[in-house]
PDB file of N, CA, C and O in Angstrom, chain B, residues numbered from 101:
ATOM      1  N   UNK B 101      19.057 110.986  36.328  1.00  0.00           N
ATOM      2  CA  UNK B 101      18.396 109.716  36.160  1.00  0.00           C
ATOM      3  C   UNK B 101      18.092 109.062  37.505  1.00  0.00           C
ATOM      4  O   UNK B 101      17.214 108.254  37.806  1.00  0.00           O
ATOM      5  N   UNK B 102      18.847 109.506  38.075  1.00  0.00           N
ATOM      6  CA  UNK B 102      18.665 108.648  39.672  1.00  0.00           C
ATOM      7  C   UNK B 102      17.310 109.362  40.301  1.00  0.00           C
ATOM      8  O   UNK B 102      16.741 108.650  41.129  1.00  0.00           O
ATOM      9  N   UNK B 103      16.737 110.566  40.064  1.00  0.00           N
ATOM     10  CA  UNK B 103      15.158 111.138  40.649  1.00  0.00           C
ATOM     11  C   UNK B 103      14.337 109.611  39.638  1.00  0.00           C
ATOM     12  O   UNK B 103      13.693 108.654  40.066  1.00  0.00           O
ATOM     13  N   UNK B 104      14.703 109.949  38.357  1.00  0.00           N
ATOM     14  CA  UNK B 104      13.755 108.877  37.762  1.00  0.00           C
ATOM     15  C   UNK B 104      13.346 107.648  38.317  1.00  0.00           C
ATOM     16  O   UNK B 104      12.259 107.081  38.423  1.00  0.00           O
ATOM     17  N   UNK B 105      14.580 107.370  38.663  1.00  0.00           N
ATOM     18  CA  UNK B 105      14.528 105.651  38.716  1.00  0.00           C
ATOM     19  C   UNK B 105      13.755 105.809  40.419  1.00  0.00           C
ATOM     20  O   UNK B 105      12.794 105.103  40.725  1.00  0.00           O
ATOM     21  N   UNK B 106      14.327 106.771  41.327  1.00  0.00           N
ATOM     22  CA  UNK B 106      13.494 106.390  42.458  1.00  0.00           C
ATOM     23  C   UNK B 106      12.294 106.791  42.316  1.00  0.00           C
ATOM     24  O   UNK B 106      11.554 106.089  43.006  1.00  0.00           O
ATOM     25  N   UNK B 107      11.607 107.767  41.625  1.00  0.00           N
ATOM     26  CA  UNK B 107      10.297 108.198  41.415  1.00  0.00           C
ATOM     27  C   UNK B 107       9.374 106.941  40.859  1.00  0.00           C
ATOM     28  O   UNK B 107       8.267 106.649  41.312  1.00  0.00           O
ATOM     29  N   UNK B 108      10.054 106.265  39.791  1.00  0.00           N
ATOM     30  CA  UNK B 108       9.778 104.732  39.696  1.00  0.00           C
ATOM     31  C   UNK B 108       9.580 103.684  40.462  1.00  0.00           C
ATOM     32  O   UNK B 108       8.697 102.850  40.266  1.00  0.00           O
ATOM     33  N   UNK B 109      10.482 103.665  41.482  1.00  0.00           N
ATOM     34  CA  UNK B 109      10.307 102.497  42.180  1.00  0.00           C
ATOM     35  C   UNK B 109       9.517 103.083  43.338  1.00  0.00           C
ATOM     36  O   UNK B 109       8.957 102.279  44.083  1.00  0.00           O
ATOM     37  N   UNK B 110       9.391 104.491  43.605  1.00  0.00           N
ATOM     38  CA  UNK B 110       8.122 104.904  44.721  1.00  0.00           C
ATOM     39  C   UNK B 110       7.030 104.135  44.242  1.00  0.00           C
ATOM     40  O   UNK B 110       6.619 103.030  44.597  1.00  0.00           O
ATOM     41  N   UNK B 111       6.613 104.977  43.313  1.00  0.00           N
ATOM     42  CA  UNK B 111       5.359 104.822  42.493  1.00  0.00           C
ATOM     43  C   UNK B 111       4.963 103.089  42.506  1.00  0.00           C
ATOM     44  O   UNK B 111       4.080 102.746  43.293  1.00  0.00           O
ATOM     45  N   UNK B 112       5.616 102.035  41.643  1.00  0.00           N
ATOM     46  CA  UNK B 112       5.143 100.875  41.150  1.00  0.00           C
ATOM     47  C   UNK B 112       5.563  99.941  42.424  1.00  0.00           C
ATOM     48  O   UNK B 112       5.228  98.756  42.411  1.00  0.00           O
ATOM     49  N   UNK B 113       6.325 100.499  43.565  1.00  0.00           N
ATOM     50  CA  UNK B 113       6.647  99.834  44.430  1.00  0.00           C
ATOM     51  C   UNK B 113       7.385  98.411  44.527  1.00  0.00           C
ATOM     52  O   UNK B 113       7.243  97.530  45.375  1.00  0.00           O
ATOM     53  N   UNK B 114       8.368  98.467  43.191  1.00  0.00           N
ATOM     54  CA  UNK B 114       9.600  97.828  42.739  1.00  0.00           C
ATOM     55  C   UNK B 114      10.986  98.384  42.779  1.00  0.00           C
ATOM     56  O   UNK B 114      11.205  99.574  42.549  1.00  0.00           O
ATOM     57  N   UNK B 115      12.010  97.442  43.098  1.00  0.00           N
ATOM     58  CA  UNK B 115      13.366  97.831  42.979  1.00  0.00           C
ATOM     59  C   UNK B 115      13.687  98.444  41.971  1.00  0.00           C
ATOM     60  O   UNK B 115      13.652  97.687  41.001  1.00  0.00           O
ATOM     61  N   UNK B 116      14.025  99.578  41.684  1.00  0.00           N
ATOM     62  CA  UNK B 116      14.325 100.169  40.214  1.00  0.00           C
ATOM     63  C   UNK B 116      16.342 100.538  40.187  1.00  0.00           C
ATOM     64  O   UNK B 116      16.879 101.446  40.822  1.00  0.00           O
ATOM     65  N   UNK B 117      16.828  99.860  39.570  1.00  0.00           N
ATOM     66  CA  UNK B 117      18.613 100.730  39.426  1.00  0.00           C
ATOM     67  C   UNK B 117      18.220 101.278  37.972  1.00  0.00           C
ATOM     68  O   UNK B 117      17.531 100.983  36.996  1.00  0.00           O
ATOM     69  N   UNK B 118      19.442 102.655  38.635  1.00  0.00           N
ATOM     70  CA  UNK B 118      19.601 103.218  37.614  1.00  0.00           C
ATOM     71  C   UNK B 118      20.973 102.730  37.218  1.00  0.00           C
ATOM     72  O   UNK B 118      21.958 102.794  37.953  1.00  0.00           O
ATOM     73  N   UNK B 119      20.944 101.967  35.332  1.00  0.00           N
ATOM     74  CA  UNK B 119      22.418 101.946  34.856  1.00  0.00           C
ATOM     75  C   UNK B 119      22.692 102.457  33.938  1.00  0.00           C
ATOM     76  O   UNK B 119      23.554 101.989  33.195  1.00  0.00           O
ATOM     77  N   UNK B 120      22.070 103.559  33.685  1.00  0.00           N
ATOM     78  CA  UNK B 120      22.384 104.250  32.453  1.00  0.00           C
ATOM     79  C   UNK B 120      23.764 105.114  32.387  1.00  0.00           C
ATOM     80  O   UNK B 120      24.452 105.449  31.422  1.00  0.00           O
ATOM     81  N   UNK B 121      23.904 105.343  33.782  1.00  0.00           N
ATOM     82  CA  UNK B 121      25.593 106.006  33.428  1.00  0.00           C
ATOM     83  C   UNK B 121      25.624 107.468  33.414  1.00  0.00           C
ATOM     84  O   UNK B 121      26.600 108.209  33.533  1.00  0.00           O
ATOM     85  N   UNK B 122      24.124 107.821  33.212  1.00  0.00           N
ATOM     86  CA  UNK B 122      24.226 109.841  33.010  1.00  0.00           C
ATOM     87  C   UNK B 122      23.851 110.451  34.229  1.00  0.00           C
ATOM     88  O   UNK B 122      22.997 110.089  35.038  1.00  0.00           O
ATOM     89  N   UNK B 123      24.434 111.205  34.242  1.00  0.00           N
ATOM     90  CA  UNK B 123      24.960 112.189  35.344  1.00  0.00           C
ATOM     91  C   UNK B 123      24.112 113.787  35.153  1.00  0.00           C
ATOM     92  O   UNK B 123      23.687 114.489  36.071  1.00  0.00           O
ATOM     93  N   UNK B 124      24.046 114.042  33.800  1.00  0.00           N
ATOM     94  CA  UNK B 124      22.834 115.206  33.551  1.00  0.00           C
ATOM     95  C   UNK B 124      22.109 115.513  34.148  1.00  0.00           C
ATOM     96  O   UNK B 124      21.775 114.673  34.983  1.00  0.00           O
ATOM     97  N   UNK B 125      21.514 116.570  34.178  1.00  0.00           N
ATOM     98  CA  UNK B 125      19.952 116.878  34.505  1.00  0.00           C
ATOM     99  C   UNK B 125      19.029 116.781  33.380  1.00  0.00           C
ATOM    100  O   UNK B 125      19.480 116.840  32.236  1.00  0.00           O
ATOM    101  N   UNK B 126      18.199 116.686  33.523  1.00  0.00           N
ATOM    102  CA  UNK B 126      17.009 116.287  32.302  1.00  0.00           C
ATOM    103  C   UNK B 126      15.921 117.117  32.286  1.00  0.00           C
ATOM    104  O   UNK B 126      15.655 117.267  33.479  1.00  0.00           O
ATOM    105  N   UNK B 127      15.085 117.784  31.597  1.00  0.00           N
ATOM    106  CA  UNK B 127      13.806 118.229  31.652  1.00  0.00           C
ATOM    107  C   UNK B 127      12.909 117.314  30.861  1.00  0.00           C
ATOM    108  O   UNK B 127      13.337 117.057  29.736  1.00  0.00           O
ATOM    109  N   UNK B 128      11.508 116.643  31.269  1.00  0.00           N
ATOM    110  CA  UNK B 128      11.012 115.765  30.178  1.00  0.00           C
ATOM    111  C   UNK B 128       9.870 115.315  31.145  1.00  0.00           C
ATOM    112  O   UNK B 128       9.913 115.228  32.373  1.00  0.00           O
ATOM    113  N   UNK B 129       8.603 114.990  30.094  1.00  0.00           N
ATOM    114  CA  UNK B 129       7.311 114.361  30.199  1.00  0.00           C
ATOM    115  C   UNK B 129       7.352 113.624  30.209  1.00  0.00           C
ATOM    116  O   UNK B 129       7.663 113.200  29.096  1.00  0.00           O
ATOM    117  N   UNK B 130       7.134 112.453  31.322  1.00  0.00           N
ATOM    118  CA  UNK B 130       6.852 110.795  30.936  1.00  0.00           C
ATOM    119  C   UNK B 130       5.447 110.551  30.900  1.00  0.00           C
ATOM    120  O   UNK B 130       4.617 110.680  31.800  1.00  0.00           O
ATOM    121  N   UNK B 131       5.258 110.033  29.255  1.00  0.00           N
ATOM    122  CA  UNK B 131       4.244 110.160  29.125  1.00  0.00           C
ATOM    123  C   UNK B 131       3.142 108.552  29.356  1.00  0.00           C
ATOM    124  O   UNK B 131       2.683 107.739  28.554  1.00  0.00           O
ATOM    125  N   UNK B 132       3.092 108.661  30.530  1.00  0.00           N
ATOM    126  CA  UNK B 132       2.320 107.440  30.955  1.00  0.00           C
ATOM    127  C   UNK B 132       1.684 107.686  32.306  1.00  0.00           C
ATOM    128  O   UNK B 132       2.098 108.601  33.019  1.00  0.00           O
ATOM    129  N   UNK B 133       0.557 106.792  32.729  1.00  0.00           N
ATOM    130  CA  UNK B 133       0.197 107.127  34.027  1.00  0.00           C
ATOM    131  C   UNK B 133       0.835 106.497  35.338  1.00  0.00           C
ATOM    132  O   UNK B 133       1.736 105.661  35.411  1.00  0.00           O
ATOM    133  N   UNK B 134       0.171 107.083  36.293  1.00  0.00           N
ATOM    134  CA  UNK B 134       0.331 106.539  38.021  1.00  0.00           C
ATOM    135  C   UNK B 134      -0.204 104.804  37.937  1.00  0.00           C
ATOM    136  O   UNK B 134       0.390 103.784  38.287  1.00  0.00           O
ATOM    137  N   UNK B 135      -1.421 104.977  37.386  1.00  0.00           N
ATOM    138  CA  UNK B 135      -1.832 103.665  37.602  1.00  0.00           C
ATOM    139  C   UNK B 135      -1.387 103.034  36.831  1.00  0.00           C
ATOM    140  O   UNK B 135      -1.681 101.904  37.222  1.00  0.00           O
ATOM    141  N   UNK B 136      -0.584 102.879  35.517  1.00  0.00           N
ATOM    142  CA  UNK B 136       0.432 102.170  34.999  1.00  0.00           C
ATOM    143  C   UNK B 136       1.662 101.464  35.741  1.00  0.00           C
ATOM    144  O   UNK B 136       1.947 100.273  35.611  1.00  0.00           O
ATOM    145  N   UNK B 137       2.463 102.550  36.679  1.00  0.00           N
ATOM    146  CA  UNK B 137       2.953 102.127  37.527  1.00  0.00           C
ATOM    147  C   UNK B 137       2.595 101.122  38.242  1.00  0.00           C
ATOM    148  O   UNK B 137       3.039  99.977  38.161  1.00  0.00           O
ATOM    149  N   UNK B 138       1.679 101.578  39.052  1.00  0.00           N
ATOM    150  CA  UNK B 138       0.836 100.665  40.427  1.00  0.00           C
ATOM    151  C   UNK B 138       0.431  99.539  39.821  1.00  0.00           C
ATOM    152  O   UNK B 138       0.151  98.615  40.585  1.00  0.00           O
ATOM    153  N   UNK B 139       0.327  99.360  38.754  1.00  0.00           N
ATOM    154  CA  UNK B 139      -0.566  98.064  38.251  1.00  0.00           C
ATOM    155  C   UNK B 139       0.620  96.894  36.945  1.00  0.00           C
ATOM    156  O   UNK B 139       0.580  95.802  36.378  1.00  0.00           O
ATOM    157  N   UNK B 140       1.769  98.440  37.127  1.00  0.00           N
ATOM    158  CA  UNK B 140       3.031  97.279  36.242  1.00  0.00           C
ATOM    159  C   UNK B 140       2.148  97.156  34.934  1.00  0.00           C
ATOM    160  O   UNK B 140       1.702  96.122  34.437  1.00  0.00           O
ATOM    161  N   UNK B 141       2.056  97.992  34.653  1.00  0.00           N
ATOM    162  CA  UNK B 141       1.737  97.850  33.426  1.00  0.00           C
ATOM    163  C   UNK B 141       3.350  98.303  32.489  1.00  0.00           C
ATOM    164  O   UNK B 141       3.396  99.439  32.017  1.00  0.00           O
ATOM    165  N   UNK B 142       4.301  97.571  32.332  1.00  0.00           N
ATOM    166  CA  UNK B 142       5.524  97.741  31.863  1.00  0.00           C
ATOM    167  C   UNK B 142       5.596  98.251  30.538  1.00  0.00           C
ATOM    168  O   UNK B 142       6.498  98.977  30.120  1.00  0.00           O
ATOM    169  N   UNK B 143       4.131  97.647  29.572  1.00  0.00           N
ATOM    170  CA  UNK B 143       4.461  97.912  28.335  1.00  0.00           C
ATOM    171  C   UNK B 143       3.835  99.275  28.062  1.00  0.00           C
ATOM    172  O   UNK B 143       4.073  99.901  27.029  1.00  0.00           O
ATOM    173  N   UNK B 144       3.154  99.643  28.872  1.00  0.00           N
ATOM    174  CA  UNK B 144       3.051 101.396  28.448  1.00  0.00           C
ATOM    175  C   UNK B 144       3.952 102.249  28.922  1.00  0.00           C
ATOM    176  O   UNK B 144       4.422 103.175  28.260  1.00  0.00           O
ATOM    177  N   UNK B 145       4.367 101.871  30.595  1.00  0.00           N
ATOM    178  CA  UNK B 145       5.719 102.524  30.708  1.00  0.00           C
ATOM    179  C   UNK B 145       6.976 102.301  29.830  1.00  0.00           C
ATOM    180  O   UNK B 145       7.876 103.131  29.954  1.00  0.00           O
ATOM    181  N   UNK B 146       7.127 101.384  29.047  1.00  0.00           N
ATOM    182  CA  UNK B 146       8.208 101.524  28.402  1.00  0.00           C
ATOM    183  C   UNK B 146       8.265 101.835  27.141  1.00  0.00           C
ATOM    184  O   UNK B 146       9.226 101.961  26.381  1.00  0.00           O
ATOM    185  N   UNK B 147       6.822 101.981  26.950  1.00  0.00           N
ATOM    186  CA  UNK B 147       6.577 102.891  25.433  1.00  0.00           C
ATOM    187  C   UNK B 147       6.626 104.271  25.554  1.00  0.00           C
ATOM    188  O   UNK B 147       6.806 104.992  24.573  1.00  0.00           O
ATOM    189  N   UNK B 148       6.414 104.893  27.208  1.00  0.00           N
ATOM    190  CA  UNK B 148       6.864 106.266  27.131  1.00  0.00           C
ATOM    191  C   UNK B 148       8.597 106.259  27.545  1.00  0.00           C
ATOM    192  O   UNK B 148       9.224 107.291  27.303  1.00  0.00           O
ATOM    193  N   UNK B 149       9.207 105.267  28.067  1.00  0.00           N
ATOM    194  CA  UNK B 149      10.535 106.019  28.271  1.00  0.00           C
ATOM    195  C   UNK B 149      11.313 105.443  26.977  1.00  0.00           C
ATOM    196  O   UNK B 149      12.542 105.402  26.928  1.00  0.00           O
ATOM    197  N   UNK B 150      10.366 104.948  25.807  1.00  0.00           N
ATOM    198  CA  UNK B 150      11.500 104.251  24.960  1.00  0.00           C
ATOM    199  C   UNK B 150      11.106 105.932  24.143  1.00  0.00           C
ATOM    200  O   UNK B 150      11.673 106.128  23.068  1.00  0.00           O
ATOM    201  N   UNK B 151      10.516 106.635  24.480  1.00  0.00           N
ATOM    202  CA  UNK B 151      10.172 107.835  23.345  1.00  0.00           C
ATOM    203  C   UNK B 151      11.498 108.878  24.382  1.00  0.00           C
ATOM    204  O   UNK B 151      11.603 110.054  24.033  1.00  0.00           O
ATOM    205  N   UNK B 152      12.261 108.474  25.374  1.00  0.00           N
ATOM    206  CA  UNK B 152      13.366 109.204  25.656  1.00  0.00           C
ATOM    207  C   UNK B 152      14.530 108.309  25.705  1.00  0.00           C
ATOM    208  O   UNK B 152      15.439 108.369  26.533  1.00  0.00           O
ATOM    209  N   UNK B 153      14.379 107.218  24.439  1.00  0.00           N
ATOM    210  CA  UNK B 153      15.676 106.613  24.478  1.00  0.00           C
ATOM    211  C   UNK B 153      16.263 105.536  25.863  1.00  0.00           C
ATOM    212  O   UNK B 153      17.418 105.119  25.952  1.00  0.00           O
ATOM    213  N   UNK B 154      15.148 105.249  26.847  1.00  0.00           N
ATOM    214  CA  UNK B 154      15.310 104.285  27.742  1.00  0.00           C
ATOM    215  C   UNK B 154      14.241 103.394  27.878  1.00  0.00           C
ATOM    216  O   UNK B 154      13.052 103.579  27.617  1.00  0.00           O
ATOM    217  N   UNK B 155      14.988 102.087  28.460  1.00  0.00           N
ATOM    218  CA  UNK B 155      13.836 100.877  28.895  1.00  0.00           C
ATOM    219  C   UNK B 155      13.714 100.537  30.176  1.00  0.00           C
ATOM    220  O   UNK B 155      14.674 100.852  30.879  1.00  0.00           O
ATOM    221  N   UNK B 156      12.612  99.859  30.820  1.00  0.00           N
ATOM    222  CA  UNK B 156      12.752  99.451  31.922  1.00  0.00           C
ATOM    223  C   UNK B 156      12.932  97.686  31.669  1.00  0.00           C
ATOM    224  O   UNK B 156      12.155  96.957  31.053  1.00  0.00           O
ATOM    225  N   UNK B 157      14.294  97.279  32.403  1.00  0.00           N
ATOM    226  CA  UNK B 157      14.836  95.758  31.898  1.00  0.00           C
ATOM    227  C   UNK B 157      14.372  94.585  33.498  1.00  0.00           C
ATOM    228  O   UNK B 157      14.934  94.747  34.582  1.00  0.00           O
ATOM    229  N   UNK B 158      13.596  93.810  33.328  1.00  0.00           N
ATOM    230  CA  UNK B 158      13.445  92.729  33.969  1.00  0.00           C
ATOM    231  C   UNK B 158      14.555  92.078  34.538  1.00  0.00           C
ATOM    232  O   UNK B 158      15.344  91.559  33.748  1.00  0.00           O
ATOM    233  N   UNK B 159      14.823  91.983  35.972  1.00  0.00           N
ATOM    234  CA  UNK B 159      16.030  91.069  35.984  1.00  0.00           C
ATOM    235  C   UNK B 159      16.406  90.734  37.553  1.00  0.00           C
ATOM    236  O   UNK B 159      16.311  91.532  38.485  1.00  0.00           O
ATOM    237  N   UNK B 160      16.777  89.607  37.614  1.00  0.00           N
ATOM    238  CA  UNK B 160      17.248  88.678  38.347  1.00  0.00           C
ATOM    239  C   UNK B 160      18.776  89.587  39.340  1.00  0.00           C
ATOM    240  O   UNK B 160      19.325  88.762  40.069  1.00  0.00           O
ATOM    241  N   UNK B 161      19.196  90.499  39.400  1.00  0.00           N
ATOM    242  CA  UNK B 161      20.678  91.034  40.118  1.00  0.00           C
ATOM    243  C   UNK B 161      20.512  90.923  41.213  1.00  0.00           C
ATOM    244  O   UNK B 161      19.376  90.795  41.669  1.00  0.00           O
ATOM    245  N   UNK B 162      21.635  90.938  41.994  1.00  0.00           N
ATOM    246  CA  UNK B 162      21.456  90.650  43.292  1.00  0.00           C
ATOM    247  C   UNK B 162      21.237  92.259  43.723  1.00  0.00           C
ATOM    248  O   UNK B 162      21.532  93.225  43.019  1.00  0.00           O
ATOM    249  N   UNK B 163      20.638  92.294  45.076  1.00  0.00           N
ATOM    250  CA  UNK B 163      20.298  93.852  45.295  1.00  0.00           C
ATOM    251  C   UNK B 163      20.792  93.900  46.947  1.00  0.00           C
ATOM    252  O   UNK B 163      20.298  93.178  47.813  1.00  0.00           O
ATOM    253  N   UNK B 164      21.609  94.663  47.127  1.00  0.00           N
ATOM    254  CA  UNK B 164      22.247  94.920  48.521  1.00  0.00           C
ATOM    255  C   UNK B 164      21.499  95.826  49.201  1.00  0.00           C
ATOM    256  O   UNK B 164      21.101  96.883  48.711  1.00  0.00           O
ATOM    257  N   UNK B 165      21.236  95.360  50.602  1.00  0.00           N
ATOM    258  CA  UNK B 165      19.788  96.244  51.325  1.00  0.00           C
ATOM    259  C   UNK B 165      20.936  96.127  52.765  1.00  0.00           C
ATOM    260  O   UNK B 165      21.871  95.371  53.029  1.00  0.00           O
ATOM    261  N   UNK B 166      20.289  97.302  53.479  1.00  0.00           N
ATOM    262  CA  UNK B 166      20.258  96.918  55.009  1.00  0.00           C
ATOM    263  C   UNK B 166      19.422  96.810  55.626  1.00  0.00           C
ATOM    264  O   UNK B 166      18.397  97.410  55.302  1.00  0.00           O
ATOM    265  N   UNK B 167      19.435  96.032  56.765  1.00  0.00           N
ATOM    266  CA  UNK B 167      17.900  95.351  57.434  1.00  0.00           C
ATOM    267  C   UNK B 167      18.297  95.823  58.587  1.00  0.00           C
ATOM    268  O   UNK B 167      19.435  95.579  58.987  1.00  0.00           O
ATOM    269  N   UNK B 168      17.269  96.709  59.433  1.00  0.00           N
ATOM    270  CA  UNK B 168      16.809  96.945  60.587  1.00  0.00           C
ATOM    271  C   UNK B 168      16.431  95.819  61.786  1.00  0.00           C
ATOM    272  O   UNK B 168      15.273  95.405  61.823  1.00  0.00           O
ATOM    273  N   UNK B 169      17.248  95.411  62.597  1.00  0.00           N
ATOM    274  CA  UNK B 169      16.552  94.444  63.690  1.00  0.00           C
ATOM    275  C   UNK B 169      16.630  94.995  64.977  1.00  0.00           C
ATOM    276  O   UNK B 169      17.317  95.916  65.418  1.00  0.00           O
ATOM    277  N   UNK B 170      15.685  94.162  65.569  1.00  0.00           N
ATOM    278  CA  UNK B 170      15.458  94.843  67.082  1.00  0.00           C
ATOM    279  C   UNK B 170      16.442  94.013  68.011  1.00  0.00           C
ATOM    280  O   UNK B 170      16.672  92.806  67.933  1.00  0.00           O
ATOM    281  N   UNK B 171      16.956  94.902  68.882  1.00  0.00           N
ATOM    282  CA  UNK B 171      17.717  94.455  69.500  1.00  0.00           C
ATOM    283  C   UNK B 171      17.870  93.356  71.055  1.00  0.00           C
ATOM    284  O   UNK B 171      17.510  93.663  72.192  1.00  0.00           O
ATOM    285  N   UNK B 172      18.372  92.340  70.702  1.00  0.00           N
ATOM    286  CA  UNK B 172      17.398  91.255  71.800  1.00  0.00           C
ATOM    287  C   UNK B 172      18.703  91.938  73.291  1.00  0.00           C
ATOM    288  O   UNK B 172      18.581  91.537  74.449  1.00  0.00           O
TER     289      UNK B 172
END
């Protein structure tokens, strides 16, 4: 799940976590486009990952980053 979720957040160029918890490998079609992504179109992406039993959830979490600065 973790290729998914970053292949996701490449693509639509949003923070994506994965919390689903599975550890598997998966084989599977997501059946939606690139420009769905790019354009956030959420409700077709989540009409193809609700056809594998997942959603993509809107939300406010705090997100821990590291920031690059130049050094004075």
């Amino acid at each position: 799940m973790f290729d998914l979720a970053y292949s996701l957040e490449f693509r639509a160029d949003v923070p994506v976590m994965d919390t689903t918890g599975l550890t598997n490998r998966f084989d599977f079609d997501l059946d939606c486009t690139e420009s769905d992504l790019k354009n956030h179109d959420w409700d077709s992406v989540n009409l193809a990952l609700g056809k594998l039993g997942l959603e993509l959830v809107s939300t406010n979490m705090p997100l821990e980053m590291l920031v690059v600065e130049k050094v004075k």
